[in-house]
N, CA, C and O atoms as CSV, one atom per row, in Angstrom:
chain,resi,resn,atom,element,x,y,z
A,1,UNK,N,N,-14.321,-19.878,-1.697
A,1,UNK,CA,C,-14.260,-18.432,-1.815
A,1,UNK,C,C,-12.799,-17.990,-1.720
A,1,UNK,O,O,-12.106,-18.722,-1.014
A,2,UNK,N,N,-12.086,-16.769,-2.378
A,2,UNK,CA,C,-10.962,-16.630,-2.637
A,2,UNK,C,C,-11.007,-15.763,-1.603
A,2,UNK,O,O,-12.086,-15.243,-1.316
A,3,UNK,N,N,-9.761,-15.447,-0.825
A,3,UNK,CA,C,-9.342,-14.413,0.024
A,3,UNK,C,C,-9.145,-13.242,-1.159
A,3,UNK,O,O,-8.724,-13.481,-2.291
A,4,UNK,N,N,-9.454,-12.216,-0.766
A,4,UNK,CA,C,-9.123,-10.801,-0.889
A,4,UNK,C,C,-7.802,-10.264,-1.015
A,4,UNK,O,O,-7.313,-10.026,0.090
A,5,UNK,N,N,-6.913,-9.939,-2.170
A,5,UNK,CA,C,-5.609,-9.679,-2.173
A,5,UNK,C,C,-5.240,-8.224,-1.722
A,5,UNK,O,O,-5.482,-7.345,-2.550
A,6,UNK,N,N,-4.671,-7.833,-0.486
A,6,UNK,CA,C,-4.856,-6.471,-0.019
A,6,UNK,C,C,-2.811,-5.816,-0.509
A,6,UNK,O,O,-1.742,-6.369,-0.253
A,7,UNK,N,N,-2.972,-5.091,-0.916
A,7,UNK,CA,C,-1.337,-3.986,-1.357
A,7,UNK,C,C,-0.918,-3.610,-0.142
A,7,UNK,O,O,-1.882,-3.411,0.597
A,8,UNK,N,N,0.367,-3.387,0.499
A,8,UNK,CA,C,1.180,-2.409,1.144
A,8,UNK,C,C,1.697,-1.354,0.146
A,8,UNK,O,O,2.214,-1.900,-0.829
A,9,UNK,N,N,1.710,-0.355,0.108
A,9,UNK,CA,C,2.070,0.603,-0.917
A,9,UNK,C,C,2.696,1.835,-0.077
A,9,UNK,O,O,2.275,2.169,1.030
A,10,UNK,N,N,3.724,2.440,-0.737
A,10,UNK,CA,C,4.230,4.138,-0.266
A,10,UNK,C,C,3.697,4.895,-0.922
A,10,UNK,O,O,3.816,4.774,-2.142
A,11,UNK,N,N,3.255,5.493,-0.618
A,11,UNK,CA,C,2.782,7.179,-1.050
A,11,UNK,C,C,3.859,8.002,-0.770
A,11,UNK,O,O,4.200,8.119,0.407
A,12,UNK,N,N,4.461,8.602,-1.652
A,12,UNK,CA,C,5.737,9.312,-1.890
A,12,UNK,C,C,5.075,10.949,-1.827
A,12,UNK,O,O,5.843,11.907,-1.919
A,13,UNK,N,N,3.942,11.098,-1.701
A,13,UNK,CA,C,3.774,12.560,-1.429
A,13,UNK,C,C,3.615,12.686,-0.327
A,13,UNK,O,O,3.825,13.831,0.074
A,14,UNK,N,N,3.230,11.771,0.608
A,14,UNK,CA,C,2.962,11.514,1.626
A,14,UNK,C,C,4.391,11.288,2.546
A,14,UNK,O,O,4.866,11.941,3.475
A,15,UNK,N,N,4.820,10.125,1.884
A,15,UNK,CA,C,6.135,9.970,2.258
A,15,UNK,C,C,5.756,8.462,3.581
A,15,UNK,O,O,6.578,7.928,4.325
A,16,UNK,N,N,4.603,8.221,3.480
A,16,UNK,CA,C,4.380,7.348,4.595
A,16,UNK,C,C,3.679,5.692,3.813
A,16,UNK,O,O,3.688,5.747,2.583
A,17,UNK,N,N,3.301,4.779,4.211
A,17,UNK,CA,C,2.503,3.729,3.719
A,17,UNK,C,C,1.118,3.258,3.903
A,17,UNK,O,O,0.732,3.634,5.010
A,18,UNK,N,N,0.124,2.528,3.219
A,18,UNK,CA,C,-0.882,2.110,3.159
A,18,UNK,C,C,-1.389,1.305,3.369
A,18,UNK,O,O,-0.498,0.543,3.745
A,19,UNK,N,N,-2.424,0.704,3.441
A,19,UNK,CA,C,-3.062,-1.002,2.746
A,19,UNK,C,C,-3.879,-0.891,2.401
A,19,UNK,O,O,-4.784,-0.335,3.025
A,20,UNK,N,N,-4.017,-1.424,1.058
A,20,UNK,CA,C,-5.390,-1.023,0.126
A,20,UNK,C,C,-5.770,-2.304,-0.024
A,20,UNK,O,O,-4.930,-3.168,-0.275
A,21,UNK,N,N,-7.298,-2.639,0.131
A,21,UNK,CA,C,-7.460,-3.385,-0.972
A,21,UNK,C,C,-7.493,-3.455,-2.295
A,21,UNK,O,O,-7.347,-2.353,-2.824
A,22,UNK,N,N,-7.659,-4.529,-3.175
A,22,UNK,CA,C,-7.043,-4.942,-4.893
A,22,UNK,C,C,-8.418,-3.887,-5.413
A,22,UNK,O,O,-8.262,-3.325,-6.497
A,23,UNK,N,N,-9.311,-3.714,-4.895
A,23,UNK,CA,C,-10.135,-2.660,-5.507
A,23,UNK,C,C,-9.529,-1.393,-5.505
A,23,UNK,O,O,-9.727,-0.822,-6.577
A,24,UNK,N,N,-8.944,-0.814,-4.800
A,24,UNK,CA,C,-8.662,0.484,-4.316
A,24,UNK,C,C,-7.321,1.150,-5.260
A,24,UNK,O,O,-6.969,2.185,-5.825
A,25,UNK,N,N,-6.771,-0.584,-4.906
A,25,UNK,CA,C,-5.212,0.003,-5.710
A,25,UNK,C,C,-5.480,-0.558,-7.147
A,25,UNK,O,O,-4.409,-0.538,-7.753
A,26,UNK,N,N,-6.375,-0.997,-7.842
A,26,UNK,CA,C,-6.751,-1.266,-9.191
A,26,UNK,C,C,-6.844,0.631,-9.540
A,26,UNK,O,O,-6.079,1.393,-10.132
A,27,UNK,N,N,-7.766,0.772,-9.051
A,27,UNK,CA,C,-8.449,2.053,-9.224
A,27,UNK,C,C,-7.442,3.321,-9.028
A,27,UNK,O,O,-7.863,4.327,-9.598
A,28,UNK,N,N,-6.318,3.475,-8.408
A,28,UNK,CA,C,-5.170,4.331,-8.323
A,28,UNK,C,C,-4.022,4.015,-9.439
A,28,UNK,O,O,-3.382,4.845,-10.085
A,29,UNK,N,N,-3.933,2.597,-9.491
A,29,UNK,CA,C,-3.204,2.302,-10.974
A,29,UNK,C,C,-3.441,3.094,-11.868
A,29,UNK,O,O,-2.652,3.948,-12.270
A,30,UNK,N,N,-5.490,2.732,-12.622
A,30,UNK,CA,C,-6.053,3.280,-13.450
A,30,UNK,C,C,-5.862,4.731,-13.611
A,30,UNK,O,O,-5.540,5.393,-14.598
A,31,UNK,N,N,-6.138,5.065,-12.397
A,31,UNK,CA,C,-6.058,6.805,-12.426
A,31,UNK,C,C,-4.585,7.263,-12.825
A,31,UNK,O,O,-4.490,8.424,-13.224
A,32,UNK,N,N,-3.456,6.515,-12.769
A,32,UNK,CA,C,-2.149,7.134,-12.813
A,32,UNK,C,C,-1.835,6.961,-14.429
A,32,UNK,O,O,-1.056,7.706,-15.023
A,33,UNK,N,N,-2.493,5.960,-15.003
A,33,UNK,CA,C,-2.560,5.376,-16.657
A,33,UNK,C,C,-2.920,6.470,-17.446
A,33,UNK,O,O,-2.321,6.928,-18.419
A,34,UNK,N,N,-4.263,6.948,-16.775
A,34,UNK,CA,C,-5.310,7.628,-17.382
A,34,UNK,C,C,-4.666,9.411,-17.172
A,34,UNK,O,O,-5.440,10.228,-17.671
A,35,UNK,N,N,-3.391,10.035,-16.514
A,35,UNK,CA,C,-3.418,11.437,-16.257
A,35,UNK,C,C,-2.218,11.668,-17.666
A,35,UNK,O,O,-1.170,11.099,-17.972
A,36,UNK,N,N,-3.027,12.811,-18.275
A,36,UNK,CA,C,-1.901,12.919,-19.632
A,36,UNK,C,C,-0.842,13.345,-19.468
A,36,UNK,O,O,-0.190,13.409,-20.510
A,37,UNK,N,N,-0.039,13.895,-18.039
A,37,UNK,CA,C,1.429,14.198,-18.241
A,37,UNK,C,C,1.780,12.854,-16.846
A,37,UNK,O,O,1.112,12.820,-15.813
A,38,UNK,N,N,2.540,12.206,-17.043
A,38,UNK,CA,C,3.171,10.999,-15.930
A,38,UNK,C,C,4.000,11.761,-15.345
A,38,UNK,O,O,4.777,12.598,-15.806
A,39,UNK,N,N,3.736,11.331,-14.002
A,39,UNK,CA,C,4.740,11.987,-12.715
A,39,UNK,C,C,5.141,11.043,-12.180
A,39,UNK,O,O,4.524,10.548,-11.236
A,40,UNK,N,N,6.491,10.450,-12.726
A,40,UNK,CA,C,7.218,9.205,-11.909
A,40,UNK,C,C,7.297,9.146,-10.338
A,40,UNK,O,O,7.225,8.213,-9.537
A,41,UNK,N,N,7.505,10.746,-10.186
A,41,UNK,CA,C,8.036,11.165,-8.755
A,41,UNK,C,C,6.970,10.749,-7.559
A,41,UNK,O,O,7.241,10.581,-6.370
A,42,UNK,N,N,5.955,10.654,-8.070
A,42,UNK,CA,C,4.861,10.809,-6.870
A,42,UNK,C,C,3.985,9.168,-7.410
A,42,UNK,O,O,3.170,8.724,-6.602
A,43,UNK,N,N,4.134,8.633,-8.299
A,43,UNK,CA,C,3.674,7.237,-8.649
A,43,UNK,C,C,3.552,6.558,-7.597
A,43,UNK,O,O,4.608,6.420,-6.980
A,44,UNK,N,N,2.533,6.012,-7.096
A,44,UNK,CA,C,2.449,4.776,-5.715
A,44,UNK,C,C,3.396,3.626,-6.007
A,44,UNK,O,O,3.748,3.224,-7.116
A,45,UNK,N,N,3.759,3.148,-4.755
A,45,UNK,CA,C,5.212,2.505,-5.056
A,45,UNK,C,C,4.732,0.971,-4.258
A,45,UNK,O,O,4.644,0.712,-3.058
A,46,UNK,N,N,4.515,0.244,-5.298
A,46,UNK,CA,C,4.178,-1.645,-4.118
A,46,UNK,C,C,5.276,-2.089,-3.552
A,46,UNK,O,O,6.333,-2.324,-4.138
A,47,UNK,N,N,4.992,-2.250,-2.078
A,47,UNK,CA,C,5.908,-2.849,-1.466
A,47,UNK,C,C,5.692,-4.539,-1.305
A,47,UNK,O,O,6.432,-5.518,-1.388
A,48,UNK,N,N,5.107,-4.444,-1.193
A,48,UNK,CA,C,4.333,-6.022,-0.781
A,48,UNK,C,C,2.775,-6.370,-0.933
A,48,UNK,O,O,1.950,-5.509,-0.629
A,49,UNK,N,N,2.315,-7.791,-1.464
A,49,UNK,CA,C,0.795,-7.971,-1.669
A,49,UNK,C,C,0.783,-9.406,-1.223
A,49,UNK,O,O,1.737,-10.146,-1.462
A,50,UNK,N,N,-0.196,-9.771,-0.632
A,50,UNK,CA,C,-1.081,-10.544,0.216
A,50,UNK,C,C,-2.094,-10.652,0.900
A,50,UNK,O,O,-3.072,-9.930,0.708
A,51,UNK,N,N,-2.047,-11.586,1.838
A,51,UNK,CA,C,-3.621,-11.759,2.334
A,51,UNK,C,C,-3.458,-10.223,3.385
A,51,UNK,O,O,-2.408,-9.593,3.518
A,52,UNK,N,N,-4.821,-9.874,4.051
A,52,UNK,CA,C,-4.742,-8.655,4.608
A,52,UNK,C,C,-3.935,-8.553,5.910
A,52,UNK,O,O,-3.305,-7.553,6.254
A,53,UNK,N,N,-4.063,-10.138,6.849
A,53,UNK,CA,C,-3.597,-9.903,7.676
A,53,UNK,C,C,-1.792,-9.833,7.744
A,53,UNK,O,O,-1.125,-9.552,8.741
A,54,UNK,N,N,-1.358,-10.126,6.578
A,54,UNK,CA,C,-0.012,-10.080,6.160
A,54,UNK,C,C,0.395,-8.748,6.162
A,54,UNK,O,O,1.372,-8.258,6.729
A,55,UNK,N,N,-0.456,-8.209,5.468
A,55,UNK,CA,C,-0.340,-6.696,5.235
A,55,UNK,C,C,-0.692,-5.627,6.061
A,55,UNK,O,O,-0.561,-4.494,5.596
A,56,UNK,N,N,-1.232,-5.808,7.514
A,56,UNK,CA,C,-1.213,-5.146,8.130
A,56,UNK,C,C,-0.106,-5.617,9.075
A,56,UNK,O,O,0.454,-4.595,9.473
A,57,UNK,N,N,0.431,-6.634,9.583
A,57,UNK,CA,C,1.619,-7.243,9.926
A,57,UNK,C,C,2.998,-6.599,9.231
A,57,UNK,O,O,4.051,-6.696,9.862
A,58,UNK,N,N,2.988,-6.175,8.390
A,58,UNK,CA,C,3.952,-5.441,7.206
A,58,UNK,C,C,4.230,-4.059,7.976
A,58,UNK,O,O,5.197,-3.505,8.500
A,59,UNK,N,N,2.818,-3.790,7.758
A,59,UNK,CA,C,2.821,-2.169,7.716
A,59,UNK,C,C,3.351,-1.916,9.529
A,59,UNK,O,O,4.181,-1.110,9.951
A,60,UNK,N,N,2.470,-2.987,10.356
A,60,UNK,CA,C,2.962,-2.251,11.919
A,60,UNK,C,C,4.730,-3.068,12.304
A,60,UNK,O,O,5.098,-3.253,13.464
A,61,UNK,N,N,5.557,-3.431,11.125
A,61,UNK,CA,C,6.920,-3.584,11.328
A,61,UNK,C,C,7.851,-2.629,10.688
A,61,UNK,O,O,9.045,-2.590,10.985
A,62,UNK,N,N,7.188,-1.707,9.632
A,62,UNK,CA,C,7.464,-0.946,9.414
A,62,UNK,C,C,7.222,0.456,10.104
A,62,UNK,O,O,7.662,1.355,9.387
A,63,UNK,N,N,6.743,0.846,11.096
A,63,UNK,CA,C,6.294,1.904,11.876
A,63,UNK,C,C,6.055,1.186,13.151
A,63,UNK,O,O,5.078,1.580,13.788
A,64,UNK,N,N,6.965,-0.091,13.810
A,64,UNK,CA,C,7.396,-0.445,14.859
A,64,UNK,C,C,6.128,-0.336,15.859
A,64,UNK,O,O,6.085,0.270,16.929
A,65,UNK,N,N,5.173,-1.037,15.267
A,65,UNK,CA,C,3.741,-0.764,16.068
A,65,UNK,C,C,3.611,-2.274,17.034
A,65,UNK,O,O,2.747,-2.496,17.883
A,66,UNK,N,N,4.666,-3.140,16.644
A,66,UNK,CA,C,4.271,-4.310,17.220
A,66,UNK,C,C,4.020,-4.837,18.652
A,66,UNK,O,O,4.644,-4.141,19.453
A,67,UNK,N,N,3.269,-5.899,19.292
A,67,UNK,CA,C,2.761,-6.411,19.966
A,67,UNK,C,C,4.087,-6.032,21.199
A,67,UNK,O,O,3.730,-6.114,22.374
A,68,UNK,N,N,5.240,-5.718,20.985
A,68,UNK,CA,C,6.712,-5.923,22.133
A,68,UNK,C,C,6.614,-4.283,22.096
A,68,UNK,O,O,6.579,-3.732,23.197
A,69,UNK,N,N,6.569,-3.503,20.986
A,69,UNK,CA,C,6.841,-2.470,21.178
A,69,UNK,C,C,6.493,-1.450,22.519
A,69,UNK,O,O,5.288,-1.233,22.640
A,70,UNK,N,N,7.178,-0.942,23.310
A,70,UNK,CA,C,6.458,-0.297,24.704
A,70,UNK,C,C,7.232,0.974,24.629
A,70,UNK,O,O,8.443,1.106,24.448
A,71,UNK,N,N,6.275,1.927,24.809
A,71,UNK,CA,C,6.995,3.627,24.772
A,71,UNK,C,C,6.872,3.904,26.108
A,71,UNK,O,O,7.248,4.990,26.551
């Protein structure tokens, strides 16, 4: 059985990041293909793709969520 390929992605309207699975971000691709005027500006932006636990490892080093981190 194949592991599940999960996206780290920015959302630029958002201004923050994600993790999608390959279903989710197939389906946001599609939708950005499919709108008749293209908005570069706000286009989802891949940062990184792998297995999931990679990608949530990604995302909490990017928003300093990690296991050392202490507030």
């Amino acid at each position: 059985m194949k592991a599940e390929t999960f996206y780290l992605c920015r959302l630029p309207w958002y201004g923050t990041a994600i993790v999608l699975p390959e279903r989710d971000y197939e389906y946001m691709r599609l939708h950005e293909r499919q709108l008749r005027v293209r908005d570069e500006e706000n286009e989802l932006i891949l940062l990184a793709k792998g297995r999931e636990r990679q990608m949530r490892l990604f995302y909490d080093l990017m928003y300093d969520k990690g296991p050392n981190n202490v507030s």
